[in-house]
N, C-alpha and C positions, 0 to 999 in steps of 0.2 A: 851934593847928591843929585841937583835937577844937571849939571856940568855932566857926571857919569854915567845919568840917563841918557842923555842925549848923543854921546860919545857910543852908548849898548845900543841905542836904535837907531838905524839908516832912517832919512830923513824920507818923507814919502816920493814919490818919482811924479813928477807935473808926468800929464797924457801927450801931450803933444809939443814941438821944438818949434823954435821961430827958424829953423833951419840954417845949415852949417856956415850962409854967406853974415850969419850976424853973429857966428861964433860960436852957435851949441851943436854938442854932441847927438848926432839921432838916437844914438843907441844909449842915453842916458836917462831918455824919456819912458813913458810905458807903454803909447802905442806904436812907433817907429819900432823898439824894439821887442813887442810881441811878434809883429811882423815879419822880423828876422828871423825869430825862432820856429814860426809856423810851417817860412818858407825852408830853414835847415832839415825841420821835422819831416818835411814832404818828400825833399828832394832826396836823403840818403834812405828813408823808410822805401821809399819805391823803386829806388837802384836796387838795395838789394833786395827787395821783389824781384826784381828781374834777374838778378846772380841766381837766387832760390826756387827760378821756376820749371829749369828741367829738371830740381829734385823733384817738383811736384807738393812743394810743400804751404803751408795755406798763409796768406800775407800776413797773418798775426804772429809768425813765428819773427821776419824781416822787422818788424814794427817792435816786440819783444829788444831785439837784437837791436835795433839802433836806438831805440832808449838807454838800454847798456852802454852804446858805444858813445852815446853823447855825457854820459853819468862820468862818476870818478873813477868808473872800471877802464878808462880807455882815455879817449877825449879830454875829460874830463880831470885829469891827474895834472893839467896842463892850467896852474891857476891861473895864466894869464888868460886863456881859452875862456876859463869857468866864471871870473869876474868879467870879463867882456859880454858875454854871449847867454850868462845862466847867471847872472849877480844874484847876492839872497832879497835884493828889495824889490827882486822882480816873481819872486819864485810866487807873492801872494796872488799876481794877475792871470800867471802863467796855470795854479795848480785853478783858480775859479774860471775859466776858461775851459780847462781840461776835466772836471767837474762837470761845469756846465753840458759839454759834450758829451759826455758821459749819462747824465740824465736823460738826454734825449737817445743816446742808443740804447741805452735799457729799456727804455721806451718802443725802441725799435724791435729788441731783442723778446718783448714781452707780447708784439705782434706776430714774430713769429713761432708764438707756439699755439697750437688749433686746442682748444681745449675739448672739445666734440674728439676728436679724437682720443681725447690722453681720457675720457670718460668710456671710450672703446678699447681701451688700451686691454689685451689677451693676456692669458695666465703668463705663456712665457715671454711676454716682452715687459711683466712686472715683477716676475718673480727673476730677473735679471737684471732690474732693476734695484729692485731691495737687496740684493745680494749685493753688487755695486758700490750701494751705500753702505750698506751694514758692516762686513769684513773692513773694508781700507778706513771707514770711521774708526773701528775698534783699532786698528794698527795704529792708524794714526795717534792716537789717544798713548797705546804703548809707546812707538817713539819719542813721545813727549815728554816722558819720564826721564829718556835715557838724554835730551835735550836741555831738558830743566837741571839734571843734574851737571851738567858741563859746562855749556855756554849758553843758557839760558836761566840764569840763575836768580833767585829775585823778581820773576815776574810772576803778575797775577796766576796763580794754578788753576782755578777754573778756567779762566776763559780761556788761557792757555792750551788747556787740553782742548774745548771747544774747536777752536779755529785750526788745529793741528787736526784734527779728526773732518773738522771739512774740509780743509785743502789737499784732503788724502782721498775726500771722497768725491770729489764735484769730476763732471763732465761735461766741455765744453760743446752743447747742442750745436752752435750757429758752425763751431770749426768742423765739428766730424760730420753735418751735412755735406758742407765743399768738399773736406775728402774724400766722401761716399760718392757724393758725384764726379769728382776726378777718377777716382777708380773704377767707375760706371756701376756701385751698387745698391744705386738706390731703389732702385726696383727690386733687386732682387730676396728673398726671403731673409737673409742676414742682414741687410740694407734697411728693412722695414722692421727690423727688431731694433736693430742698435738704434733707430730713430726715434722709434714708440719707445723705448727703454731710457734714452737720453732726455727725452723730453720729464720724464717721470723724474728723472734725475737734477733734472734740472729749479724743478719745483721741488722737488725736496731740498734742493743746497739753499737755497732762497729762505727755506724756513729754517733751517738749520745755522744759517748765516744771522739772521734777524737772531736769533736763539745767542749766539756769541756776539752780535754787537750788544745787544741788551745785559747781557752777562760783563763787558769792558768796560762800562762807565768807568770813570776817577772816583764815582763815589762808592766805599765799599758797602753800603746797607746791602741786604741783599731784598728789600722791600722795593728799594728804586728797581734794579733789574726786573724785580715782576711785576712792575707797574709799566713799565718798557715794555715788557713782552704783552702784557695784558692788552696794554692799549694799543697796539701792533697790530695785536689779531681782532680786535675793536673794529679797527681800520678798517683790514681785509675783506670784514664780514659787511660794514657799513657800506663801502665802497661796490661789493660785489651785488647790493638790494639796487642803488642809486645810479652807478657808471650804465651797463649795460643797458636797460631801457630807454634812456637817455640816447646811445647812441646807434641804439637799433631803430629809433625815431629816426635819426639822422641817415641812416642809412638806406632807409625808404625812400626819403626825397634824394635820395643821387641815384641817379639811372645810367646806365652801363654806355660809354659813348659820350656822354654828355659832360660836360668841366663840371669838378664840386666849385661850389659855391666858397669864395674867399671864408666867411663869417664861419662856415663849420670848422676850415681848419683852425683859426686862429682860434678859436674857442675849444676845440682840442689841443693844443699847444697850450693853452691857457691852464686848463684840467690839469695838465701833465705839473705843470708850475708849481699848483695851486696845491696839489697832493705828492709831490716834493719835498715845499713846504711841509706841508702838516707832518709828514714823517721824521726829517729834521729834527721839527720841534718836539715830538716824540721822544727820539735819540733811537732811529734807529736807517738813521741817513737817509737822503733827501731819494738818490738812485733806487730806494726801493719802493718808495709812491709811485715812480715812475713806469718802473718795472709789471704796479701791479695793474695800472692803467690799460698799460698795454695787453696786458693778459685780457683783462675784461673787456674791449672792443670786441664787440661781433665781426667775424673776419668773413660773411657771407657780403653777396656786394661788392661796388666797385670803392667803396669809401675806402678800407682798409690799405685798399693797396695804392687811392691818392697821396694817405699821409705819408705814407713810406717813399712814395715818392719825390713828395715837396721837401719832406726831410732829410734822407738816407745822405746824400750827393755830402749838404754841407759839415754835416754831422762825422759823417763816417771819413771825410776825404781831409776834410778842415781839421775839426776841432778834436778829433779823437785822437788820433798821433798826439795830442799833444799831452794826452794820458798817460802813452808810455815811455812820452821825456819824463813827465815828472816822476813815474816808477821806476825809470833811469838813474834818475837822477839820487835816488834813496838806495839806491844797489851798489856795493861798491865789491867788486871780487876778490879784489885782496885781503880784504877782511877774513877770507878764506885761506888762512895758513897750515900749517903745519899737520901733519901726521891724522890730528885727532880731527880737526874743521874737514878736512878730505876725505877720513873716514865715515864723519857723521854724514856730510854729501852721497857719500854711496849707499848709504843705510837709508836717509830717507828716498831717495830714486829706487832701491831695490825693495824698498816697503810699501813706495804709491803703487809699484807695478805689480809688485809679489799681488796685493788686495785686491785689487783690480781684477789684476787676470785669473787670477785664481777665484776668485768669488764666482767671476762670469762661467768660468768655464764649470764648475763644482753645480753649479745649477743648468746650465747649457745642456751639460751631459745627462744631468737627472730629465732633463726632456726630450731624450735620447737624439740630440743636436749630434751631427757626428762632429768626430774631433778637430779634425781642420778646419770645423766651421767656427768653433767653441771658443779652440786658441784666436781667432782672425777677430771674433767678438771681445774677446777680452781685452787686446789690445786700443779696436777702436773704441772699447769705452773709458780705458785711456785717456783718451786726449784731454787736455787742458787748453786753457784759453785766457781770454780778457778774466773770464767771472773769476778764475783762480788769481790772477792782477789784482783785483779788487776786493778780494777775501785779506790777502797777504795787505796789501797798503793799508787799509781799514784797519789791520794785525797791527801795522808800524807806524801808524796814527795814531793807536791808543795804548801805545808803548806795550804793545802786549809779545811782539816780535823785537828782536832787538837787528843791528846791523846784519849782523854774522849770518841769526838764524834768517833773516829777510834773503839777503842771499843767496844762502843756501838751497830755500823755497823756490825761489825764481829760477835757478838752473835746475831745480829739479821738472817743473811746469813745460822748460823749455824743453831738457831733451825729453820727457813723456811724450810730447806733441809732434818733437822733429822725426823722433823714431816711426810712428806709425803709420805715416805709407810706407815707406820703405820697407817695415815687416810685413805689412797686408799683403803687397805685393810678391814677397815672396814666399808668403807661408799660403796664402790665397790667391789664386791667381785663375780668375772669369774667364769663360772662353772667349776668346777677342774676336774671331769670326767664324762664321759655320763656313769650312771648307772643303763640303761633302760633296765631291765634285760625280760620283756615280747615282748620288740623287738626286741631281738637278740638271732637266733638260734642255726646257726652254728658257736658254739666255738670250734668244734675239728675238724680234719678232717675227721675222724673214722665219717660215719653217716651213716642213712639209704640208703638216697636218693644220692647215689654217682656221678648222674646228675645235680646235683645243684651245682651252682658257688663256686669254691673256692677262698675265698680271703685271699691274705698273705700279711702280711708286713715285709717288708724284710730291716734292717738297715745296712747303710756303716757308717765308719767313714771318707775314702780319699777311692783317685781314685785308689788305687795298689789292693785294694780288689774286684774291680767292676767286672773285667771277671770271674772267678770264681763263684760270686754272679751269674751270668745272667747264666751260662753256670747250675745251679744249676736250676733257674728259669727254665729257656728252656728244663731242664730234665724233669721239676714240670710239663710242661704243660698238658700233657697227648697227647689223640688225638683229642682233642678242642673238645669233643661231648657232648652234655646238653650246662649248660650255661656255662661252660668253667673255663679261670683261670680269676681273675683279681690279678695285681699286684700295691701294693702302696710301692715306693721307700723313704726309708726315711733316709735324708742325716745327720748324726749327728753332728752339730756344737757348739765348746763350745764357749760360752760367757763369756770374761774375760775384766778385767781395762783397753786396749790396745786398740789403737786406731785405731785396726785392725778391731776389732771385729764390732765396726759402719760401716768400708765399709764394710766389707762381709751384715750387716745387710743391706746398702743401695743394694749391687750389689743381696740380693735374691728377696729383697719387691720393688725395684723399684717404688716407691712414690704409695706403695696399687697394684702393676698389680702381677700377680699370678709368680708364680715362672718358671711357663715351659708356655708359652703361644702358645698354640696348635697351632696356623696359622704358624708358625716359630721359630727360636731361633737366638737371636740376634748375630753379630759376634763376641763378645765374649763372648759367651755363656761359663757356665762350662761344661767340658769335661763330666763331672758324668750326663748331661742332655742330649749329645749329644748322650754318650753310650747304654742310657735307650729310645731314643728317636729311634734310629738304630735299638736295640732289639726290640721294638712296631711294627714297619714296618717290620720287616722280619719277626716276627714271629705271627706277628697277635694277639699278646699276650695284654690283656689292662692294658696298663702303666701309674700310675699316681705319678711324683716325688714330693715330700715335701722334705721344713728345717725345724729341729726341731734347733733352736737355744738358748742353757741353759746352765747353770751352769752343770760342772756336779755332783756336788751334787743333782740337781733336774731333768737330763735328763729323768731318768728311767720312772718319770711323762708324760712326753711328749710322751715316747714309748707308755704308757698304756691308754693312752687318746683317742691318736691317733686311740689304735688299737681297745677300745670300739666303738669311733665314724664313725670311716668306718667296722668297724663289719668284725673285720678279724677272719678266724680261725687258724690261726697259725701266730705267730709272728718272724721271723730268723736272730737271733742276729750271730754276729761275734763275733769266741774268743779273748782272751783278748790278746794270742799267736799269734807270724805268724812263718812259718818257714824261717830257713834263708838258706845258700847255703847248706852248709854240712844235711839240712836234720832235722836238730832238729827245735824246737821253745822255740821259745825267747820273754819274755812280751817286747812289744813297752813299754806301758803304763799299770800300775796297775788299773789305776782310773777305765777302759770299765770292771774289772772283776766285779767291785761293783756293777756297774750298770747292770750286766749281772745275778748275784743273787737278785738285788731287782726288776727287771722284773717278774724273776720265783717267786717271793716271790705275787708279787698284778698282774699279766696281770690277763686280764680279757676273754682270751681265752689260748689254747695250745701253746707251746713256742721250740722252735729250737734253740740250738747253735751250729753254722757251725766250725768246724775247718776245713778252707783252707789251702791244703797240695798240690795247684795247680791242681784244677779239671778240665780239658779241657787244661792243661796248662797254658800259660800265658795270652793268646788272648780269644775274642768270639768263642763258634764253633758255625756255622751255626748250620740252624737243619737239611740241609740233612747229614752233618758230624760228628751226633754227635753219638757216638760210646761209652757206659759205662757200664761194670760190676759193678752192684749194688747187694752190700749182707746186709740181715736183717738178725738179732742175735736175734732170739726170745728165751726168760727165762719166758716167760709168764706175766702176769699182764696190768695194765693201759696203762702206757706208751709203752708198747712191741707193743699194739695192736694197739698205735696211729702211732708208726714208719710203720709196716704192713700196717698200711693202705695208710701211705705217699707212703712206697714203691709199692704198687699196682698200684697208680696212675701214677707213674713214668713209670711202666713196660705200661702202655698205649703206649708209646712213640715208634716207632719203634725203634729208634737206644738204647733202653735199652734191657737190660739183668738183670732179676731179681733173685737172689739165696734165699731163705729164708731158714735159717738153725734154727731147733728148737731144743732146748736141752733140754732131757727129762733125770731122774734120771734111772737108770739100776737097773730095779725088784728085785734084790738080794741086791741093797743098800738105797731100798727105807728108809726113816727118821734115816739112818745113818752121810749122808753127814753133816747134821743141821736141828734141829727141828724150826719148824717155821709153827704158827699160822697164818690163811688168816681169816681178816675179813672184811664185808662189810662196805664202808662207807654209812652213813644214812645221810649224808648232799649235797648227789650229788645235782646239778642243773637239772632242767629239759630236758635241753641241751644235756645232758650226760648218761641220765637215758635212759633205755632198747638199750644200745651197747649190743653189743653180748659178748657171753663170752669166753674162751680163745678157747677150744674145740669147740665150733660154727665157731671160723675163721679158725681154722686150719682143720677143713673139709672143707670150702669151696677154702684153699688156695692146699687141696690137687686135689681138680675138675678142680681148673683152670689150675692147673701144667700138669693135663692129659690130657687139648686140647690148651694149647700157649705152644708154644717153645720159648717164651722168658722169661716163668717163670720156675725156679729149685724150687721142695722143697725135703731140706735132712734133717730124724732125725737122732739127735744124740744123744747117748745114753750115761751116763755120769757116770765112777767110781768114777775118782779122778779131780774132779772141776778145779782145778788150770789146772793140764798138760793138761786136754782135750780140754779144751774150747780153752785155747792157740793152741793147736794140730790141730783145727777147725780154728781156726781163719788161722795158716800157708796156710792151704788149697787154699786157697784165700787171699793171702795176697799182690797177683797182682791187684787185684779190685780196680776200680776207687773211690768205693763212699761206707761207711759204715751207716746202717741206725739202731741207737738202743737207745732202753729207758733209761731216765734218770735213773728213780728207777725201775729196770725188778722187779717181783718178783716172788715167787717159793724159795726151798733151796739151788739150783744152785746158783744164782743171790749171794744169802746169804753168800755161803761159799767164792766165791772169791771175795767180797769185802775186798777192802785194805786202809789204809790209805793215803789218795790222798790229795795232793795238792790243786784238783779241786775239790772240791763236785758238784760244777753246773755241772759238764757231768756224776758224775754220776760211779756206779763203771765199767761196761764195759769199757764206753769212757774214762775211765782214763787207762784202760789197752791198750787200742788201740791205746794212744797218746806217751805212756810210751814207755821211752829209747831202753828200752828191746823187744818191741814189735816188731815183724817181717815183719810189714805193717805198706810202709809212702802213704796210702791212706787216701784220704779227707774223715771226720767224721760227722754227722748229729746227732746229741743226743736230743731226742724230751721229751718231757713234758705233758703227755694232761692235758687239761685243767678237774678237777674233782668239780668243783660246790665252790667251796671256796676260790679260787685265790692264794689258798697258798704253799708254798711246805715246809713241816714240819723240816726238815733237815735243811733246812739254813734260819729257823725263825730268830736265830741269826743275820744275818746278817743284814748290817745300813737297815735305810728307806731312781720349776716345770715350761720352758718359750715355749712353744709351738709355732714357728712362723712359723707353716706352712703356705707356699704360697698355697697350693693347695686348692680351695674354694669349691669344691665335697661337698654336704654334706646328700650323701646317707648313 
């Protein structure tokens, strides 16, 4: 007897090897070969992320998919693969691990729902809700039957039908956020329903889930199950007097800027454990203590979004793949044979969707939603996710699903999820850019009417750029006569898998209220609104902030969206550089360069890249304090005249001082320097057509120079290109602010072009930034806009989630 026990049970696995030079296998052990499987989980989960991301499809589908493919569907059919790399005395470490991970991202998952809002939540983003649930529960429930009688035979019928009825009805919140924001419609009225309606849905499945794990016990009393469920909602109720004061306590002492303190996270991480546990012991799983934790944190404040962030990285990047090995690893698709297993496949996929979308839409329509809105809602409430993973395993842990139907479930999950961008996109489809080219005048700033409003859009990515920015703004203003400046601030946040990226999502749209709500700013407002809100008041300047919140493969979109649809004429990106102590610049991040040449490449007006080399300093300067030598490098051409014309409007300003140095060739070397052809473009826009030409401004830049003392103009006369322009540039290399075109032209321009790093500033601004260069003054390199959106020079380079809060829609 004890001989054929011992022979039924693997012996346990020691944790660590004395290593292979004394003979042992790593992969025999439990932490060598956890390791291996984390690193397998990583590497093929995130490849095919990357196969799957010009579908557009959300990483949980790749993650779904290669649990599969490491399971006995694929990989896995290979038992030498499967005792190497998945042995069963390893599966107990593998699935508490995966578990473990798992606690903590329900934890995460339960941060990112606002509960203020879902207590805000409107007739019709709940009455889309309960329909959601109510129909595909009730289907669910039918299909059970027709399940139970085939190849579901013999198990539990209650819960049975339970857990068929929520995995017919649950909607995956965290996935159809990402999608909403891949497709840019988070903002928009469909976008703020399906979010307010998921969230609703989402706390329904949760009780509805508690309801079927308490119903699955091994014990049939049916007294136990209501003593589960009783003491569940015990919990709920206990928990929701106790958690939240506690750590709205906590959240007072953390101040916005400031590190949390080590002691509060661990003692939230602690909670998380502790009420785990108690659920556990319960019997209605450890992940939904976790879950309800997270719900109950006050999410006003900087605390909520430390924890997410000390946690999300390990949780979500590490230990959670290792979730949908072990859901992998219970899936086997062959199980799915013949005739009937393929029919019942289609029946429960045509029955998640039929409910779904039919519920959504059956009530949509009753609140006279028009119909392409109806169907596009139906489907994203659709989507499935992790929490449908975790309903079904839960299923196939307490034998309540057997192989076949486990299966079946999980390719139904998968294609509900994979289908729905791909129909959003083509049964809805957001206008991607306002291209109302007869209503939009001024795209440069060079115009006739130098009284008419200038509008700019001006992009941050964090708050260390903002003074600089404003102090640049507050140069821009002039002396407010005609209709002045207006300013759109637009904040660029990227949208990633983290479950960071939903609260920042929830802390800008606030359940649909706009991003900066003009009667006030909440107290914990971001600092980036409060700065812009300060600038507005002193300076009289009209300030309106936006998020643009995107991938940033697709930001660039949002810039030029943005910048068509409030009708800017200059758009002023941040370089991709900052400086650091010593003086030089250093890329933070390569990705803003991308996006800073596929702006120049489609804006749909003039474009600016600012290199801040601390203009003003570190802080605001008022506008009686502001104090700057401003020099334009004119070489003649498009852009010379657009920067000219920026800088004139700058010299408006008292505290400026404007130098305009124009470099002309020296008569004795005229088409020595570089022969170079000028021709007209013939595709200008109407917009752009009768500017003056380069001689017209620089007559009139010599009239203004003989009655303001605040404007210089010097020519200079040019042998040798390289030393003189540098020789000029020494001149003023104390100057606060440099204003020059991207692409000058003339043969000047021509000859000292150099092989640059940057081509977006352009050859001046790459001499101006360059090591060697004698001035660490802040750079303006402008662009104008010429009728075609393009700038031919960095065609080459690559080629959308728009969530601004700001509702303007002048």
């Amino acid at each position: 007897m004890a001989t054929n026990a011992t022979k039924a049970c693997p012996a346990p696995m020691k944790a660590t090897s004395n290593g292979v030079f004394q003979g042992d296998n790593p992969i025999d052990f439990a932490l060598p070969l956890a390791i291996l499987q984390i690193v397998i989980v990583i590497v093929l989960t995130r490849v095919l992320a990357y196969i799957l991301r010009p579908l557009r499809q959300p990483r949980v589908i790749a993650e779904v998919i290669g649990g599969i493919m490491l399971g006995p569907s694929l990989l896995g059919r290979s038992k030498v693969f499967l005792d190497a790399v998945f042995p069963k005395k390893s599966l107990t470490v593998l699935e508490t691990l995966a578990n473990l991970g798992l606690l903590f991202f329900l934890f995460l998952a339960g941060l990112e729902i606002d509960t203020k809002a879902l207590r805000h939540t409107g007739k019709k983003a709940l009455g889309i809700a309960l329909a959601g649930i109510t129909l595909p529960f009730a289907l669910g429930i039918g299909t059970s039957f027709v399940l139970k009688a085939t190849i579901s035979k013999g198990v539990d019928s209650t819960a049975f039908l339970v857990f068929m009825g929520v995995a017919l009805s649950i909607t995956a919140f965290p996935v159809l956020a990402r999608i909403l924001a891949e497709l840019k419609l988070l903002t928009t009225e469909i976008g703020r329903l399906a979010m307010s309606a998921a969230a609703v849905n989402d706390v329904a499945a949760w009780i509805l889930l508690a309801l079927a794990i308490a119903l699955s016990g091994s014990n049939t009393s049916p007294l136990v199950s209501l003593w589960v469920f009783l003491s569940g909602c015990a919990f709920v109720i206990g928990a929701a007097f106790i958690i939240p004061p506690i750590f709205r306590w906590i959240a007072r002492r953390c101040h916005e800027g400031e590190p949390i303190e080590e002691t509060y996270i661990c003692a939230t991480l602690a909670v998380v454990l502790v009420c785990g546990f108690i659920t556990d012991a319960i019997g209605i799983h450890s992940m939904f203590g976790a879950f309800v934790v997270g719900v109950l944190i006050p999410k006003e404040g900087p605390f909520a979004g430390a924890l997410v962030e000390k946690v999300e990285d390990l949780v979500s990047g590490l230990f959670l793949p290792l979730y949908f090995v072990a859901s992998g690893l219970k899936t086997n698709v062959a199980t799915i044979q013949g005739a009937q297993s393929w029919g019942l496949l289609v029946l429960v996929t045509a029955t998640a969707c039929f409910g779904k979308i039919l519920g959504t839409l059956g009530v949509s329509l009753a609140f006279k939603i028009p119909m392409r809105e109806a169907i596009t809602l139906g489907f994203l409430m659709n989507t499935k996710g992790l929490v449908e993973l975790i309903v079904l395993n839960i299923g196939k842990d307490r034998k309540v699903l057997n192989d076949q139907t486990f299966a079946i479930m999980v390719l139904m999950a998968l294609f509900t999820t994979f289908i729905t961008t791909p129909v959003v996109m083509a049964v809805y489809k957001p206008a991607r850019r306002a291209k109302k080219e007869g209503e939009y005048k001024h795209r440069t700033v060079e115009r006739e009417n130098t009284n008419s409003q200038l509008r700019i859009l001006t992009c941050f990515h964090g708050a260390g750029s903002i003074p600089s920015m404003i102090n640049l703004l507050e140069a821009s203003r002039g002396i407010e006569k005609g209709e002045g400046l207006c300013v759109y601030a637009l904040h660029l946040r990227e949208l990633s898998e983290r479950s960071s990226a939903i609260l920042m999502v929830h802390k800008v749209r606030k359940n649909g209220m706009p991003f900066w709500n003009r009667r006030g700013v909440n107290a914990d407002a971001d600092q980036v609104v409060v700065a812009f809100q300060a600038f507005q008041q002193l300076s009289r300047v009209n300030v309106r902030p936006m998020t643009a919140i995107s991938s940033m493969s697709d930001i660039h979109e949002d810039i030029c969206t943005t910048a068509a649809r409030k009708k800017a004429a200059i758009v002023i990106l941040p370089f991709h550089k900052h400086q650091q102590l010593d003086g030089s610049l250093e890329t933070t991040r390569g990705d803003y360069r991308w996006v800073n040449r596929r702006v120049l490449l489609e804006a749909p007006c003039s474009v600016g890249i600012f290199v801040d080399r601390g203009l003003g300093g570190s802080s605001q300067v008022s506008a009686q304090d502001v104090s700057y030598s401003v020099v334009v490098l004119f070489f003649g051409g498009r852009d010379d005249r657009e920067a000219l014309a920026y800088g004139l409007r700058m010299a408006e300003h008292p505290g400026i001082s404007l130098t305009v140095f124009r470099f002309v060739v020296s008569p004795e070397r005229v088409g020595e320097i570089v022969n170079v052809e000028v021709s007209n473009n013939n595709n200008e826009n109407q917009s752009v057509k009768n500017l003056k030409s380069d001689e017209e401004i620089i007559s009139e830049i010599r009239k203004i120079s003989s009655v303001e003392e605040s404007v210089k103009f010097v020519e200079k006369r040019i042998e040798n290109a390289a030393v003189d322009v540098r020789s000029a540039i020494e001149e003023v290399r104390r100057s606060n602010l440099f204003l020059v075109g991207r692409m000058p032209g003339g043969e000047i321009a021509l000859a000292i072009r150099e092989n640059s790093e940057c081509p977006e500033l352009g050859p001046v601004g790459s001499l101006l930034i360059s090591p060697e260069s004698s001035t660490k003054a802040s750079v303006l390199v402008i662009q104008q806009y010429n009728g075609t959106g393009t700038a031919p020079d960095l065609a080459s380079a690559g080629t959308e989630v728009l969530t601004s809060t700001d509702k303007d829609s002048d």
